[in-house]
ZASEDO-81749 format. One record per residue: residue in one letter; x negated, y, z of N, C-alpha, C in turn. Coordinates in pm, whole numbers, padded with zeros to 5 digits, always signed. Layout:
// residues N
aXYZXYZXYZ...
***
This chain:
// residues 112
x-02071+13321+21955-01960+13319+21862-01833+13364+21934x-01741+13454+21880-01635+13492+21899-01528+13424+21912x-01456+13389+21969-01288+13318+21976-01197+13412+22038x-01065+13392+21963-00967+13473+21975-00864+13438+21988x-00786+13434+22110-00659+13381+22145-00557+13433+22140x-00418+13440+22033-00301+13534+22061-00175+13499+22159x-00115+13571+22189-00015+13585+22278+00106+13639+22216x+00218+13657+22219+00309+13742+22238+00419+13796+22122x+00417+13643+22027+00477+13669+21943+00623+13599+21951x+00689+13596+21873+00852+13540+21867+00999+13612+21818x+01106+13535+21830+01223+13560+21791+01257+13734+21835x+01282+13829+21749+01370+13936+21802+01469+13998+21676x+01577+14054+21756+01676+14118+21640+01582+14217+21578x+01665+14249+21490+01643+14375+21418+01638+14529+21504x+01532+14636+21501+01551+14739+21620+01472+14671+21741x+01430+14564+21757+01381+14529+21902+01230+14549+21921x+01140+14503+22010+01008+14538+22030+00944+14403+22021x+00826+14368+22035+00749+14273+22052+00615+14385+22097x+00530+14242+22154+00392+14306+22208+00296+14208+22187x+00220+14193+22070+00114+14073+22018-00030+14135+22096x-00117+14053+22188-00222+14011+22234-00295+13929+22206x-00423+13962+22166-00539+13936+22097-00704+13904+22240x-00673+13805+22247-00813+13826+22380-00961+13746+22303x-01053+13806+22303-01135+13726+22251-01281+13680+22382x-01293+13558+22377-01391+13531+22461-01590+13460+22406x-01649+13431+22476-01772+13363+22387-01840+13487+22391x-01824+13617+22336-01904+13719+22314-01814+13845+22319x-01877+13989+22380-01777+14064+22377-01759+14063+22195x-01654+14148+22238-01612+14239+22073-01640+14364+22063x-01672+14435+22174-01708+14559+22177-01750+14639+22068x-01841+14609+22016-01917+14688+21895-01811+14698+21759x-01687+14582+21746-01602+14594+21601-01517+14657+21622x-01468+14671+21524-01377+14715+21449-01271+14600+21515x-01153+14583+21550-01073+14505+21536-00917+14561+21486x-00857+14429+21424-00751+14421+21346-00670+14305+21341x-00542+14403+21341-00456+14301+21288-00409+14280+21087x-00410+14154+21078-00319+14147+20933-00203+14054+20978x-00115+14049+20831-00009+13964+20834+00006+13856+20757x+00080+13737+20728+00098+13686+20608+00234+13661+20600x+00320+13628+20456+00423+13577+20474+00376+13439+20381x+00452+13328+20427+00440+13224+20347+00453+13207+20197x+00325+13196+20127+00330+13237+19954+00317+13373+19953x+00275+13478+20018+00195+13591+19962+00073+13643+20021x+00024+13717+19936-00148+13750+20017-00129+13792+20132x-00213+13823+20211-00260+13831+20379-00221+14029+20314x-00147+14112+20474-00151+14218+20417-00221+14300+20531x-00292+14375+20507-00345+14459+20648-00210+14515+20718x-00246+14548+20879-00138+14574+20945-00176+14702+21009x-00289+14687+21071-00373+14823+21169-00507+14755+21217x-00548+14849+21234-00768+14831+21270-00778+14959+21384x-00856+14912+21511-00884+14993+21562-01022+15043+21588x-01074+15173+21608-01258+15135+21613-01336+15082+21712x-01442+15026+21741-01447+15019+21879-01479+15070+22013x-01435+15189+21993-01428+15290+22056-01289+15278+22106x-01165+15285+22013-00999+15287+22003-01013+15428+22015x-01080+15553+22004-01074+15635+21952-00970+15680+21812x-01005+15549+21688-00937+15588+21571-00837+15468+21555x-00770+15486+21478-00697+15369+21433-00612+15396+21345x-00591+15308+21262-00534+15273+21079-00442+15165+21075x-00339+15222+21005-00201+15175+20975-00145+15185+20825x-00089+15058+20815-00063+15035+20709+00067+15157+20698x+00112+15161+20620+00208+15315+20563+00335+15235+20657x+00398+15138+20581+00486+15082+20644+00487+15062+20815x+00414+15049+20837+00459+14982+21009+00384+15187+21076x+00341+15294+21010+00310+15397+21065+00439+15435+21156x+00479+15512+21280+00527+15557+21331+00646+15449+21421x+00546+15292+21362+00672+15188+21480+00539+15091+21565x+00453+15072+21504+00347+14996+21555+00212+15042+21625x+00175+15068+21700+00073+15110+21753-00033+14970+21842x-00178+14971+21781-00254+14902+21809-00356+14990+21917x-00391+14881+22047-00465+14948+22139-00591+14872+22166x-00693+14889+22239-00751+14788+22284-00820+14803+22431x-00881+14688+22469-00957+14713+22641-01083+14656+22653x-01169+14736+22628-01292+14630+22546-01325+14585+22694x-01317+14682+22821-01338+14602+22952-01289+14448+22949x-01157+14444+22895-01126+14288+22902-01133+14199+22756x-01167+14268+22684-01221+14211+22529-01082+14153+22473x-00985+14249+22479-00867+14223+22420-00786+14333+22345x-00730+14296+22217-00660+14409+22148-00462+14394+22142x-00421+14465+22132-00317+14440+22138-00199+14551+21996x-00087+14487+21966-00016+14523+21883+00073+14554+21921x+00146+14691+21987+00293+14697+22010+00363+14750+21917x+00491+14648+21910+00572+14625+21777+00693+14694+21794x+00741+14829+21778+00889+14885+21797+00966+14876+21662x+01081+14907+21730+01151+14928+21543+01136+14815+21438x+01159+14707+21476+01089+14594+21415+01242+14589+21322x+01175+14530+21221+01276+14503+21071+01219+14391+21014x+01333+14311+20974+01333+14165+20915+01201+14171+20826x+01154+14278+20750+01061+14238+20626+00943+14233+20705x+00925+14250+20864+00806+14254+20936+00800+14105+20985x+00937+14024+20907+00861+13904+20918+00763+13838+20865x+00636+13790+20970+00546+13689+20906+00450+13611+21038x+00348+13585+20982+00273+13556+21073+00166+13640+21102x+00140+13686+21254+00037+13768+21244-00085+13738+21283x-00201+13771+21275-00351+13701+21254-00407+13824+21343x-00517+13804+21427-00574+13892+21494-00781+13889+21433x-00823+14049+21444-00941+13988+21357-01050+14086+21424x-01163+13977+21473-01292+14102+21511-01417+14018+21426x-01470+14135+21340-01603+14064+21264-01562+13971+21179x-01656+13849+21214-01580+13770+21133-01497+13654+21214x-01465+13664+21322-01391+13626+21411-01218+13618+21360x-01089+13528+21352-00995+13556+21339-00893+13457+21440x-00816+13525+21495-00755+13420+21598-00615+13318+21502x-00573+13245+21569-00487+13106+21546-00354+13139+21462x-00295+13285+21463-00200+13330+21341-00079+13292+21481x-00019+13393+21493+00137+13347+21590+00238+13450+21505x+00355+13368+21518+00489+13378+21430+00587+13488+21503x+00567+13564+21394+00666+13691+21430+00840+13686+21320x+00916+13672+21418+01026+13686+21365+01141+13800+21397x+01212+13860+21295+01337+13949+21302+01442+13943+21247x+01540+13892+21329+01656+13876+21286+01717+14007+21214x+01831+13991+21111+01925+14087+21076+02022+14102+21146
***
């Protein structure tokens, strides 16, 4: 069974960066697909980016295209989210996901 630990979320202005880390242990992840989604409190979960497991390809939601880029290291069975250009409505919580594996949700915030 899969477990997935995040890292690297928190307080930033508006314009600033963050870098969310995803490590999963128990079994590689190698073979998925992994992803991030989001939630905000009281609305549905929204996809964010998926990478293959290869990290060959990878898929982005329209909104976060050209500020967010998702990577991964299947050597160390970890994915990661780097967050540029960050804007208040990219507040939520973000969820990390391989299979049916999903890690603990860590709190992304952006000030105005």
């Amino acid at each position: 069974q899969i477990q997935l630990v995040q890292s690297g979320g928190g307080l930033v202005q508006a314009g600033g960066s963050l870098r969310l880390s995803c490590a999963a242990s128990g079994r590689t992840v190698s073979p998925y697909t992994m992803g991030w989604i989001r939630q905000v409190l009281g609305k549905e979960r929204e996809f964010v980016a998926a990478v293959s497991w290869t990290g060959a390809t990878a898929y982005y939601e329209d909104s976060v295209k050209g500020r967010f880029t998702i990577t991964r290291d299947n050597a160390e069975d970890t994915v990661y989210l780097q967050m540029n250009s960050l804007k208040p409505e990219d507040t939520a919580v973000y969820y990390c996901n391989a299979g049916s594996a999903w890690g603990q949700g860590i709190q992304v915030t952006v000030s105005s």
